[in-house]
C-alpha positions as CSV (number, residue, x, y, z in Angstrom):
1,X,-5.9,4.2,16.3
2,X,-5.0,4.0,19.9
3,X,-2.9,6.4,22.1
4,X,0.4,4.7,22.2
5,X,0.6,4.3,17.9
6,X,-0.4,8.1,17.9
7,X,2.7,9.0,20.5
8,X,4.8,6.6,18.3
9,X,4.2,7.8,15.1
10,X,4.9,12.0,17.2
11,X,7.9,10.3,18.0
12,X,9.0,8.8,14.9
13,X,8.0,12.2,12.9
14,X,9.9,14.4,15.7
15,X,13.0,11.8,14.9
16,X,13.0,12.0,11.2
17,X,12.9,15.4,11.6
18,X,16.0,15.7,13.7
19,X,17.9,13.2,11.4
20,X,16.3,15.3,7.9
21,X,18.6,18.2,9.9
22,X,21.2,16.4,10.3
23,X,21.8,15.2,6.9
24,X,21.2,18.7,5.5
25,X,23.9,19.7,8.0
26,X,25.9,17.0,6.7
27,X,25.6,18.0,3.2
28,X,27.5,21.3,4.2
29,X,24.5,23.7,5.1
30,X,24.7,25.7,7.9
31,X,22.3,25.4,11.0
32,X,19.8,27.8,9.8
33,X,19.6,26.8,6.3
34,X,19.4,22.8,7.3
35,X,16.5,24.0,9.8
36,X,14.6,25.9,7.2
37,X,15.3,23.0,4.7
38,X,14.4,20.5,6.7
39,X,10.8,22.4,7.3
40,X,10.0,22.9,3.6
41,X,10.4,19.2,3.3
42,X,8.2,18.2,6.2
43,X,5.7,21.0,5.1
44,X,5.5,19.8,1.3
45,X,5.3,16.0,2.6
46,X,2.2,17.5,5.0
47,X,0.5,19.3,2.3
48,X,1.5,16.1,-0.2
49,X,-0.2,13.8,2.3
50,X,-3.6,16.2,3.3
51,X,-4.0,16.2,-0.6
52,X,-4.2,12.7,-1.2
53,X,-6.3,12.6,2.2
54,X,-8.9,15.2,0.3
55,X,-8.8,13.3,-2.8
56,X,-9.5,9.8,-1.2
57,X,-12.2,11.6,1.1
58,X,-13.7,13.8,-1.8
59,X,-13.9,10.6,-4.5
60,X,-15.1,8.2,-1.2
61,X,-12.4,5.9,-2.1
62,X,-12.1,5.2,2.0
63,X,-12.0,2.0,3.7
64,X,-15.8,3.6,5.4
65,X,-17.4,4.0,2.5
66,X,-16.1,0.5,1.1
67,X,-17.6,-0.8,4.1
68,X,-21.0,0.7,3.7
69,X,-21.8,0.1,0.8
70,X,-21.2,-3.5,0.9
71,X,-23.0,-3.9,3.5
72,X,-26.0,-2.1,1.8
73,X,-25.3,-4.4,-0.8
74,X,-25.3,-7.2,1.0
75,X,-28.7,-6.1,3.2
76,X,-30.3,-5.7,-0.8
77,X,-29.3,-9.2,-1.5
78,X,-30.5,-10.9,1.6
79,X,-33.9,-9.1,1.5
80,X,-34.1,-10.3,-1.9
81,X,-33.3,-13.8,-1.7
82,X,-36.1,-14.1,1.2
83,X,-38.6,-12.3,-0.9
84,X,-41.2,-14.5,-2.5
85,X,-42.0,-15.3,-6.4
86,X,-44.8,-13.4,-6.0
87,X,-43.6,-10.3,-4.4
88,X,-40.3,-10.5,-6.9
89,X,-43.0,-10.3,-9.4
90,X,-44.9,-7.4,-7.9
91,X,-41.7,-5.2,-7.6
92,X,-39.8,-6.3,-11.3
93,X,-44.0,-4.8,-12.3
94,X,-43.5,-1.6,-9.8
95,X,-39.7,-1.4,-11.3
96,X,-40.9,-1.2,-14.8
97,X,-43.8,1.0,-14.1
98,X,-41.4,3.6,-13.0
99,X,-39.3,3.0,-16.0
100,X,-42.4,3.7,-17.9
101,X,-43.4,6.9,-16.4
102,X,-39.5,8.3,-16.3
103,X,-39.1,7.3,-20.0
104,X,-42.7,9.1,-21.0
105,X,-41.7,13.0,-19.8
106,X,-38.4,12.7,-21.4
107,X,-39.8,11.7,-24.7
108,X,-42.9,14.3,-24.1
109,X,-40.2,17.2,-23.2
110,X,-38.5,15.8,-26.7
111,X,-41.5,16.4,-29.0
112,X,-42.4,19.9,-26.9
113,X,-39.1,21.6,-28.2
C-alpha cells in the first residue's frame, strides 16, 4: 500500500467520522451524546474489522499464504514432471516404505494395550 492511499483512506475515515456526528446531531442528540455515539460506532467497526483480520490471519485464509503454497505446489509439480521413470520409481518405493514402517508401530502399539 503506498503513502498517498494510506493518507486517503486517514482522510476518508476522519470524514465519515465528522459526517457519523453530524447525522447523530441531526437525529436530535446533543453535541456530547452524538460525539460519544459516533465513537462507539467507529470503535465496534475497529474491533469488528481487527476480528475478522485475526480470524483470516489465525485460519491463514490470506492472499500470502494463498500465494505460497501455490507456489510450493507448483515447485512439487515441476520437480516431478522433470524427474525420471526411474527415480519416480525409487521415490513411489521410498513413499511406501515409510507408509510401511508408520502403519507397523500403530498396529504394534494396538496389540500392546
Amino acid at each position: 500500500m503506498r503513502r498517498i492511499d494510506v493518507i486517503g483512506i486517514g482522510v476518508g475515515v476522519f470524514a465519515a467520522g465528522g459526517l457519523l456526528y453530524l447525522a447523530f446531531s441531526w437525529a436530535g442528540l446533543d453535541g456530547l451524546s452524538a460525539g460519544i455515539w459516533s465513537q462507539v460506532v467507529f470503535v465496534a467497526g475497529l474491533l469488528g474489522w481487527t476480528a475478522t483480520y485475526l480470524g483470516r490471519a489465525l485460519g491463514k485464509k490470506m492472499t500470502y499464504y494463498q500465494q505460497l503454497e501455490d507456489y510450493e505446489e507448483a515447485v512439487l509439480q515441476k520437480r516431478l514432471e522433470e524427474m525420471s521413470p526411474e527415480d519416480l520409481a525409487q521415490l513411489q518405493a521410498e513413499i511406501e516404505q515409510e507408509r510401511l514402517e508408520t502403519a507397523q508401530p500403530e498396529s504394534a502399539q494396538r496389540s500392546v494395550k
